[in-house]
C-alpha positions as CSV (number, residue, x, y, z in Angstrom):
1,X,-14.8,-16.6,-5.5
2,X,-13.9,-13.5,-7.4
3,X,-16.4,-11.4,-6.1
4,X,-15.1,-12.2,-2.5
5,X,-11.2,-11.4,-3.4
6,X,-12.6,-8.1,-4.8
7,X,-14.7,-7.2,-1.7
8,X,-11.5,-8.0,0.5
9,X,-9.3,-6.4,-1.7
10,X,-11.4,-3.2,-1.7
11,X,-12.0,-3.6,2.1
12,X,-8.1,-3.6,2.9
13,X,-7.9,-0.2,0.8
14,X,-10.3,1.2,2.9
15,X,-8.5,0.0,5.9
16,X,-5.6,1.5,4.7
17,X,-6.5,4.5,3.9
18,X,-8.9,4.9,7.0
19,X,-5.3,4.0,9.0
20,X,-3.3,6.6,7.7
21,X,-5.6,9.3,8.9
22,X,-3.5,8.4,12.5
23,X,-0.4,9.0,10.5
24,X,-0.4,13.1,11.6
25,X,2.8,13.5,13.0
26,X,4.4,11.6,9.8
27,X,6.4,13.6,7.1
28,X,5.7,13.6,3.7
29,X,8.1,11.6,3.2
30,X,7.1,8.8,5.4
31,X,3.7,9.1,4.4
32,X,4.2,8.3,1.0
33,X,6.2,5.4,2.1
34,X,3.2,4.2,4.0
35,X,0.9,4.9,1.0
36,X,3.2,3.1,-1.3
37,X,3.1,0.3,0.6
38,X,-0.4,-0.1,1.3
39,X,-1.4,0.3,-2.5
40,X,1.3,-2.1,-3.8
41,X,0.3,-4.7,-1.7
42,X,-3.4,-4.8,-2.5
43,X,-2.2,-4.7,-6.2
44,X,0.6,-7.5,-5.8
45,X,-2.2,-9.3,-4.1
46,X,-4.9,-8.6,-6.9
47,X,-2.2,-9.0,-9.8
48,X,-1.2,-12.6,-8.4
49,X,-4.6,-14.1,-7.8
50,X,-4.1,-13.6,-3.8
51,X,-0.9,-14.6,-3.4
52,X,0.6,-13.5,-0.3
53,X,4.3,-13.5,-1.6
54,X,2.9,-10.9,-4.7
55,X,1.1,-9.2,-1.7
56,X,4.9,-8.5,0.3
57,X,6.6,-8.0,-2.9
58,X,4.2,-5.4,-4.1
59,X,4.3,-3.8,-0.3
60,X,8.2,-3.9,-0.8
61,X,8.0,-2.3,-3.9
62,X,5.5,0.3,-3.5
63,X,7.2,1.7,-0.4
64,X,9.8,1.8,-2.3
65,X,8.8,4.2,-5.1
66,X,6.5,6.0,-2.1
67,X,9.6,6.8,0.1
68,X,11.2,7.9,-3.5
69,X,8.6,10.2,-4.8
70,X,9.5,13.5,-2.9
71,X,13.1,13.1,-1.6
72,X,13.7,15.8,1.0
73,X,15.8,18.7,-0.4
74,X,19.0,19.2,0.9
């Protein structure tokens, strides 16, 4: 059973990542937020044994630090 959470949770990064390539138009900014998100939900997944609830909060919070990693100057 671990082997199949690992194959899924490997699969979904490449999802993700192969999904941001139709991200062009996005800023930095909102890139990173994306990014963040993606990663921290495949490791709040992986982190909680599969839960879906550590899968959202690690979306939540990886957004988080992505939108927070290059602020826009002012």
């Amino acid at each position: 059973m671990n082997t199949i959470k690992r194959v899924a949770s490997a699969a979904a990064v490449v999802v993700a990542t192969l999904s941001l390539t139709a991200c062009a138009g996005m800023s930095n900014q909102d890139r990173n937020t994306a990014v963040g998100a993606g990663v921290g939900a495949v490791a709040g997944s992986v982190l909680t044994g599969g839960s879906a609830v550590g899968a959202v909060g690690g979306a939540a919070v990886g957004g988080v630090i992505g939108n927070q990693v290059q602020k826009p100057t002012r």
